[in-house]
N, C-alpha and C positions, 0 to 999 in steps of 0.2 A: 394722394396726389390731388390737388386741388384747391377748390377753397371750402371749407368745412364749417358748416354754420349750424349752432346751436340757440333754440330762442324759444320763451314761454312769454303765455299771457299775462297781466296782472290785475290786481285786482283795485288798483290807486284809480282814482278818478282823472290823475293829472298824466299816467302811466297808458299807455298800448301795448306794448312790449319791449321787453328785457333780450336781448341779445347778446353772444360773441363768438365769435369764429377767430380762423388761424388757417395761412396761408402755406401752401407747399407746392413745389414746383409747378407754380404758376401766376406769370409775367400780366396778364389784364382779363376784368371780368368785365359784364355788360350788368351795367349798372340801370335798374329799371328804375320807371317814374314812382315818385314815392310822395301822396300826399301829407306827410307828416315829417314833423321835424326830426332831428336827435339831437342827443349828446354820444360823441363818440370819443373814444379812449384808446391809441393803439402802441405798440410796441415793436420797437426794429433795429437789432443788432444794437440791441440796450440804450437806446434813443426812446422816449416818451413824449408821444405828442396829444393832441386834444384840441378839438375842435367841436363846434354847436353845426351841423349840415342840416342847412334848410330844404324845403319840398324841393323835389324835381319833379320837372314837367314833360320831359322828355327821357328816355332812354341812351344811353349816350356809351360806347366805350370807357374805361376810366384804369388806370396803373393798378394794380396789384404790388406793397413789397413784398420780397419775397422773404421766406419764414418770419413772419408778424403773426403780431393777435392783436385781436382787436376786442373791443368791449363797447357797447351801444345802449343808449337806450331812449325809445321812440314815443315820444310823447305824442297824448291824444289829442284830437284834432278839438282847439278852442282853449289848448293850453299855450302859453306864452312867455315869457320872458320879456316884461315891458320895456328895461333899459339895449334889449337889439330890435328893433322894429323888424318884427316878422319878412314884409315884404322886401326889406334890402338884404333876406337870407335867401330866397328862392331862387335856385340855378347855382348856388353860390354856397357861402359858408364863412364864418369866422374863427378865426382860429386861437385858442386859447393861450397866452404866452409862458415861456417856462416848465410846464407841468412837471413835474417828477412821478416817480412811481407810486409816491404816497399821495403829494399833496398837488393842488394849483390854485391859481388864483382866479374869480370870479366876483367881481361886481364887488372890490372893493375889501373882497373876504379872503380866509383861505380856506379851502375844503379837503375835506381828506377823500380821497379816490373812492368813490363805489366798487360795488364787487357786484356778480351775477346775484348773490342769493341778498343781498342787504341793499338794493337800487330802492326798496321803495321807501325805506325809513332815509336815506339819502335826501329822495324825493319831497319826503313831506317835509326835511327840514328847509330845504330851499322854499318850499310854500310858505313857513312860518317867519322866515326871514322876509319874506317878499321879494324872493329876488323869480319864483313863479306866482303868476296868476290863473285863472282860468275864466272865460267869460261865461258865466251864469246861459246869457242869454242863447248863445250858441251851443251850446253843450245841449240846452233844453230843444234848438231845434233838429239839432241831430239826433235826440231822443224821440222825435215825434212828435214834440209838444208843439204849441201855437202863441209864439210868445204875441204878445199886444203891442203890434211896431209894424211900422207899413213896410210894404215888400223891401221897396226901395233902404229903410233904415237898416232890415234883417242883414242885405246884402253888403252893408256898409260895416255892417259890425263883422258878419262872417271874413270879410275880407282880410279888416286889419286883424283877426285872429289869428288867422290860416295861412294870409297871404294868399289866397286862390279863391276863385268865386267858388259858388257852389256846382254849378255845371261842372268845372273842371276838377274838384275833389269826386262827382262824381262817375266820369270819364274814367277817371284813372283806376280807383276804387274798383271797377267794373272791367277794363282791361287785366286789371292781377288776378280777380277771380276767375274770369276766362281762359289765363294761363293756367292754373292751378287745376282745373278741371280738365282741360286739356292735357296736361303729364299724367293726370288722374286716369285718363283714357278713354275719357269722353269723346263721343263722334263732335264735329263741328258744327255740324246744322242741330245738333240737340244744346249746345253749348248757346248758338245764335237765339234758338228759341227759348231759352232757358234765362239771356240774360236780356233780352230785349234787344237785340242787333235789329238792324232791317234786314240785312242778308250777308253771306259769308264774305263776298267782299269788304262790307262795313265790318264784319270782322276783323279781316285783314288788317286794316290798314289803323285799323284803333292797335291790335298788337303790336304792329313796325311801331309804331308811334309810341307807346308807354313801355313795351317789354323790350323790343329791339329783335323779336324773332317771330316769325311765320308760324302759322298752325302747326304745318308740316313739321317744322323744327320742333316745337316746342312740346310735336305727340311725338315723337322720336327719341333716340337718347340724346343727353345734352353732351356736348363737347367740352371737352375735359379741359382745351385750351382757352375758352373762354365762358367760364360758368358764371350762370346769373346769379348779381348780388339777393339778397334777404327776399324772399318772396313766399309771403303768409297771409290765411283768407284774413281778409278784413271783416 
């Protein structure tokens, strides 16, 4: 009973994670802020739909069908797909037309449906085709590096990458690992001082905001009638 999610890491450069899950008796989950993109794939009462779900910035309720499956997968922050401009997917989404079980249509092409264990050879052919990119430059500063570009140009490029500045991919980043640590069973002022909060309220209120539930709830058991979507350390 619930919603049941299954997801690993990968090892692609243009890849975060592989996921899918599959829905039972259960009408709406709480869908948390999620700096990263996907491609999502699901299934309902033999209907095939698809769609690309860009970041969310907010936590938000969202429909649950019921007995579906679903299939995802979350690209890394600085990967792109230049023919949908990132920032008119955030809060939002496009939706792919037609899909079938096997195949759909993208960017002029047709592709045959990934699977959980073969997304990343998927992956890299969409790279070779160019229908993904990834920006060099961003990728390097999420790694640490110090690319040769004044603040202001960094902030120009992360943007139309990500669609979100950099404060707010780190905001969010930093509320999912708080949750995660917190189910883990972490005290909250070890959590605060663990992730840089000012104090437990600023806790707070980062949670309501990106996860959609309270310390309390979130060190507690989760409810069954409305369980959190995908929530994995970054």
């Amino acid at each position: 009973m619930g919603l049941h999610v299954e997801s690993r890491p990968s090892d692609s450069p243009y890849v975060d994670r592989v996921w899918r899950s599959r829905s039972s008796d259960v009408a709406r989950m709480m869908s948390v802020a999620a700096a990263r993109w996907d491609l999502v794939f699901w299934e309902h009462r033999g209907q095939v739909s698809a769609a690309v779900q860009g970041p969310e910035t907010l936590a938000r309720p969202a429909p649950v069908p019921e007995e579906a499956t679903f299939f995802g997968i979350t690209f890394s922050l600085g990967t792109l797909m230049p023919h949908l401009p990132i920032d008119r997917l955030v809060n939002g989404s496009a939706a792919i037309p037609d899909p079938t079980a096997r195949s759909f249509w993208l960017k002029g092409s047709t592709w045959h449906v990934p699977g959980y264990d073969d997304a990343e050879a998927f992956v890299a052919r969409l790279a070779r085709e160019d229908v993904l990119a990834r920006d060099p430059v961003v990728a390097a500063a999420l790694d640490g590096g110090r690319p040769d570009l004044s603040e202001r140009t960094l902030q120009r490029r992360f943007l139309a990458a990500t669609g979100l500045t950099r404060g707010a991919v780190r905001q969010i980043d930093r509320a999912r690992q708080a949750a995660i640590l917190l189910q883990e069973g972490r005290p909250a002022q070890d959590v605060v001082h663990r992730l840089g909060y000012f104090d437990q309220p600023h806790l707070s209120r980062s949670l309501t905001r990106y996860i959609g539930r309270t310390a309390t709830r979130l060190a507690g058991p989760q409810p069954l009638a409305e369980p959190l979507s995908l929530l994995y350390k970054t």
